[in-house]
C-alpha positions in Angstrom: 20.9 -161.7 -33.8 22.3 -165.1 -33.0 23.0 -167.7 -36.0 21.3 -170.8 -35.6 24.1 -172.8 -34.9 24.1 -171.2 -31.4 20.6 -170.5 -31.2 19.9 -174.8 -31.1 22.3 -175.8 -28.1 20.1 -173.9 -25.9 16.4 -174.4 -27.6 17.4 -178.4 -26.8 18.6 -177.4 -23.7 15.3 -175.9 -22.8 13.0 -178.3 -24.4 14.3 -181.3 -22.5 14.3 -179.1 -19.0 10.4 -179.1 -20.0 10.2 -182.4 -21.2 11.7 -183.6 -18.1 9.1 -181.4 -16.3 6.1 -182.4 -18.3 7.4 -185.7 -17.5 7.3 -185.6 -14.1 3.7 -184.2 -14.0 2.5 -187.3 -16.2 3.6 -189.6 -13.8 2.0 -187.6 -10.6 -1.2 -186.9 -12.6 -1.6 -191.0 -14.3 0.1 -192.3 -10.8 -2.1 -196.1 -11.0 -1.0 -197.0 -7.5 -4.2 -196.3 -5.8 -6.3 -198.1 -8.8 -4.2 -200.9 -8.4 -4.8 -201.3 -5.0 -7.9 -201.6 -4.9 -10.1 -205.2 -4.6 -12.1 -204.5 -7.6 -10.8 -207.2 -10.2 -13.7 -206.7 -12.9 -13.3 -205.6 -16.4 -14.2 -201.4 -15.7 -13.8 -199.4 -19.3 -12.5 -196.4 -17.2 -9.6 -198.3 -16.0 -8.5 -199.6 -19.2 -8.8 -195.8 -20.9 -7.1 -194.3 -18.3 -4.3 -197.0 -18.0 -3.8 -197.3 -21.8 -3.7 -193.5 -22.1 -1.6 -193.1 -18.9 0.9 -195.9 -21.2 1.0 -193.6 -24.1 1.1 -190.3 -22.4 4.6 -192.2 -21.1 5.5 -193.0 -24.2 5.1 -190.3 -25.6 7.3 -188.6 -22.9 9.8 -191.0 -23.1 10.6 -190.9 -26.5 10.8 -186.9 -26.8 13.3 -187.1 -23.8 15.0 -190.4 -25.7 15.5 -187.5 -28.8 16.4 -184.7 -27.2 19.1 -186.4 -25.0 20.1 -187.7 -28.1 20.0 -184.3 -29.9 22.8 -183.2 -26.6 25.2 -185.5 -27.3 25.4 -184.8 -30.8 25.8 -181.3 -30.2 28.7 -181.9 -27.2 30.4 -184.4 -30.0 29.7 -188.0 -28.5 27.4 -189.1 -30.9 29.0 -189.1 -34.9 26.3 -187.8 -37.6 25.8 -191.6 -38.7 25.2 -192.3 -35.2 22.9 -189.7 -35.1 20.9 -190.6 -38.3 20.7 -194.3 -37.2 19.3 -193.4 -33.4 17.9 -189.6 -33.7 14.9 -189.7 -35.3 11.7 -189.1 -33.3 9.4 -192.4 -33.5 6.2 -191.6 -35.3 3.6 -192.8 -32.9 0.0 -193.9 -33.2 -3.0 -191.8 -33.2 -5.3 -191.0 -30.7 -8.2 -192.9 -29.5 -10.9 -190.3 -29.1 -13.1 -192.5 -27.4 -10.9 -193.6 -24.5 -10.2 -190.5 -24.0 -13.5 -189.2 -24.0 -13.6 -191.3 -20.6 -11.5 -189.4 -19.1 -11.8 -186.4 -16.3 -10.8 -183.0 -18.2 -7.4 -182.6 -16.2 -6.3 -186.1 -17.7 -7.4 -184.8 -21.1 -5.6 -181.6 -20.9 -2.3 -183.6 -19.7 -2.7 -185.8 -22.7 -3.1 -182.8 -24.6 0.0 -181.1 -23.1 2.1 -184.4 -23.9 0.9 -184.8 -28.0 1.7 -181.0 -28.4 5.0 -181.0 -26.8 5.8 -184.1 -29.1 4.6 -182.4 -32.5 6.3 -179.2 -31.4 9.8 -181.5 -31.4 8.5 -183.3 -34.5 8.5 -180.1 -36.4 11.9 -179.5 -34.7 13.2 -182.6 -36.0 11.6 -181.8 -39.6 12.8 -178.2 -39.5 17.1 -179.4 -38.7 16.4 -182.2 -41.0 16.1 -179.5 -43.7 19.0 -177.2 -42.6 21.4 -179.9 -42.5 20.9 -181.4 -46.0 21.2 -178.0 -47.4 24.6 -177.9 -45.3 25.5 -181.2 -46.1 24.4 -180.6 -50.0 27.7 -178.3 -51.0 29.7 -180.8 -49.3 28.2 -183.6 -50.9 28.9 -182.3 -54.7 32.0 -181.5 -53.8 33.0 -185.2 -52.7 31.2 -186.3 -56.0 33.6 -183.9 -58.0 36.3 -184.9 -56.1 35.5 -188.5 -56.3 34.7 -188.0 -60.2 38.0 -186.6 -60.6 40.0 -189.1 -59.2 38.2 -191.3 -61.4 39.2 -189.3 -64.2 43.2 -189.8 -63.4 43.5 -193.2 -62.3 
């Protein structure tokens, strides 16, 4: 069995091969070109549900590709652990709005669904190492506070 320390490398590796593939499907499935062409100028609720989804879908995308980029260079060494605590955290972004999206044709829903469920997946991700790396961190934290106590103690 492989110890966690090995095991994330390649789950991030994987997750932002999908991400950038989820990514790319967003942008052909929301592509606005053809809506923007056209003459039609008046206020049309379909247009602004599917363009303020299409905006979050994208988002949403860009931010768990933002994280998990992130999340490489940490592991390769080019981002420091303050670094990463500053910049790594996944953005906790707004909710849903079920009736926008009720406009919507099914395949745009089930993208949109797609995109939210990727994101919690990395959110749990992010929760999960969060955990695991205070518990690491918590030996070596008493033992600076011993350390520092006892130096305290002598001078």
């Amino acid at each position: 069995m492989q110890d966690t320390a090995s095991v994330r490398p390649q789950l991030v590796e994987s997750l932002y091969v999908e991400a950038l593939a989820l990514s790319d499907e967003v942008r052909a499935v929301f592509d606005l070109s053809a809506l923007e062409a056209s003459d039609e100028k008046s206020y049309d609720p379909f247009r602004v549900a599917l363009s303020c989804e299409a905006l979050r879908a994208t988002t949403r995308m860009m931010h768990a590709v933002a994280w998990l980029l992130n999340q490489r260079a940490y592991m390769r060494g080019e981002l420091s652990t303050l670094q990463m605590h500053r910049l790594g955290k996944l953005t906790r972004l707004t909710g849903r709005d079920p009736e926008r999206i009720a406009q919507l044709p099914l395949h745009l829903r089930e993208m949109i669904e797609a995109t939210e469920t990727f994101y919690r997946h990395l959110q749990r991700f992010e929760e999960q190492w969060s955990e695991r790396d205070a518990m690491v961190a918590a030996p070596v934290t008493a033992m600076q506070e011993r350390l520092a106590e006892g130096f305290a103690v002598a001078s």
